[in-house]
N, C-alpha and C positions, 0 to 999 in steps of 0.2 A: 081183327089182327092188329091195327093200328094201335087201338087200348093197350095192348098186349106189348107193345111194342114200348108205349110210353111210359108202361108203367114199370117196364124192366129197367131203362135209361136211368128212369126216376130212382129207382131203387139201389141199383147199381151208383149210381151219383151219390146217392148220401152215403154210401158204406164207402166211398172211394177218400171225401169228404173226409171221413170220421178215422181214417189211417194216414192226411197225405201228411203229417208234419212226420212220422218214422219213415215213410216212404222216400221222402226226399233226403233222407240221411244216406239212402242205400241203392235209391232211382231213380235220379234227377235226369231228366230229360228223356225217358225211357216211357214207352206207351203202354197203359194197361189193358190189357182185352179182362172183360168183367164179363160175367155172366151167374145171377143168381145172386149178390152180394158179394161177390167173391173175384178174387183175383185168379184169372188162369195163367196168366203167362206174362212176362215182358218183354220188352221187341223194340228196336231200333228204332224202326218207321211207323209211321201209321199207318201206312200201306202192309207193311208185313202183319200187322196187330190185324185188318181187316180182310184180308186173304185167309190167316189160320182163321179166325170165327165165322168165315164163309166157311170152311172147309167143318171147322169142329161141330158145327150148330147147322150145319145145311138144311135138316130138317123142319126146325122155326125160325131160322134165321134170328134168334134173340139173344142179342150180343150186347156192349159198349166198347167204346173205346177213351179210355182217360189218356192225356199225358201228364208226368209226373214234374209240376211248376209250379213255382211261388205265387203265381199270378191267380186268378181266380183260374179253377180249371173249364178245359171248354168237353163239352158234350161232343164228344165226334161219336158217338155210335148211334145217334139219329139220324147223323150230316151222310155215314157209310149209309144207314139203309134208306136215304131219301137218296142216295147215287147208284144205289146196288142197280139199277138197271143201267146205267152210263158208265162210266168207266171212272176211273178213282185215280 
């Protein structure tokens, strides 16, 4: 599961990557829940971003979470499921 895990991050990270300079025209400061390559949703917090992808993916749990920064972006949806058993 772990493999499974990193390679969704991994995956979802470079397609996150390969959109943020239109992204940040339209969602800057806004967190992406990814899953698949893909964008599901944007969300305020990134506590809201990891509540909906607990809820929508409850079954593999295989989410990310982007926020949408000029800075390098940071990986939070390894950080949610190394916390999913503690509280966020």
């Amino acid at each position: 599961m772990a493999n499974a895990i990193h390679e969704e991050v991994d995956q979802n990270y470079r397609a996150f990557q390969a959109h943020l300079p239109q992204l940040l025209a339209t969602h800057r400061g806004k967190f992406a829940l990814m899953r698949e390559s893909t964008i599901v949703e944007f969300f305020d917090t990134a506590r809201d971003a990891y509540v909906a992808g607990r809820k929508l993916f409850a079954t593999d749990q295989l989410f990310s979470i982007q926020e949408v920064v000029d800075a390098t972006p940071i990986n939070l949806g390894f950080l949610s499921y190394a916390t999913s058993r503690g509280k966020v």
